[in-house]
N, C-alpha and C positions, 0 to 999 in steps of 0.2 A: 788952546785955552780950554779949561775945563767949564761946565756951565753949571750951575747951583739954580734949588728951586727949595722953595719954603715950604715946609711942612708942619701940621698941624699935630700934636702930642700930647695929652695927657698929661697934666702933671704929675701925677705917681706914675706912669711910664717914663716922663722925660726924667724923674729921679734915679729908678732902675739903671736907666741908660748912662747918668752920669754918671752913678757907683759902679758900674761894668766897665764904662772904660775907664775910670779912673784907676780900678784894680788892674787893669790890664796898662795903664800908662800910654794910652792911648786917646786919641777926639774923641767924640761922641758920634763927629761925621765920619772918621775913621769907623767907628764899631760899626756901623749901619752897611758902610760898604763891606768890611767883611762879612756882615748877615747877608746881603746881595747875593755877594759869589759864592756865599757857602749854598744859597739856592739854585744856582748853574751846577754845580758839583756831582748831584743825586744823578743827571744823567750819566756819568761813566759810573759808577757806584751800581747802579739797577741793573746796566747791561753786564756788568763785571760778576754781578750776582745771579743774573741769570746765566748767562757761559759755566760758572762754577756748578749750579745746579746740572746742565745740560752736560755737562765733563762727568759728574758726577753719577749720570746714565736715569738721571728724573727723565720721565717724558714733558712734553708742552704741558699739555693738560696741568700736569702733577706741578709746575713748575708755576702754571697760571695760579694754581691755588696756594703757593706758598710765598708767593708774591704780590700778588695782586693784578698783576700786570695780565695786558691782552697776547691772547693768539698770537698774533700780527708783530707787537711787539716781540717775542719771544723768539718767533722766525727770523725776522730781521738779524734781531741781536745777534742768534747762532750763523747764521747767511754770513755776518760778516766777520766772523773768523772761520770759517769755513767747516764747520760741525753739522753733521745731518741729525734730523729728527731721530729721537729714541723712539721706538716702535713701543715697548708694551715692560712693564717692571721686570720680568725677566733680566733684562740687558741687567740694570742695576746690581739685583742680586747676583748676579754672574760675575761683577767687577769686583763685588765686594766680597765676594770669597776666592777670587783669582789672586 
């Protein structure tokens, strides 16, 4: 059994909301839940976008500042597809004229 909790909205919000899902043919408790999961989502999306930088021969560094994202994170991400640190821009430009 699913549990429900009342929430407090704005009237010009809770209209937004009705004309969103109403275009889409859908609740309004429906729209809310896919606003939810679409906030779970960004975590494969970030890690997905850093691998692509990191494949792409960015270092951490290079990769923290086109992201936003930490150090830590970035290690991680790469650890777990199994890609070592890019050492120095070199690498890059070496891929991209090979």
């Amino acid at each position: 059994m699913s549990q429900t909790a009342k929430i407090e909205v704005p009237l010009r919000v809770w209209g937004r909301l009705a004309s969103e899902a109403d275009n889409r043919g859908i609740s309004i408790a429906d729209l809310l839940v896919e606003a939810v999961r679409g906030l779970e989502r960004p975590r494969l999306s970030r890690s997905a976008a850093v691998v692509a930088l990191a494949r792409q021969g960015f270092t951490d560094r290079e990769i923290a500042e086109k992201t936003g994202e930490t150090i830590n994170y970035i290690k991680t991400a790469r650890h777990k597809v199994g890609l070592q640190a890019n050492r120095d821009r070199g690498q890059r430009k070496n891929k991209e004229t090979s």
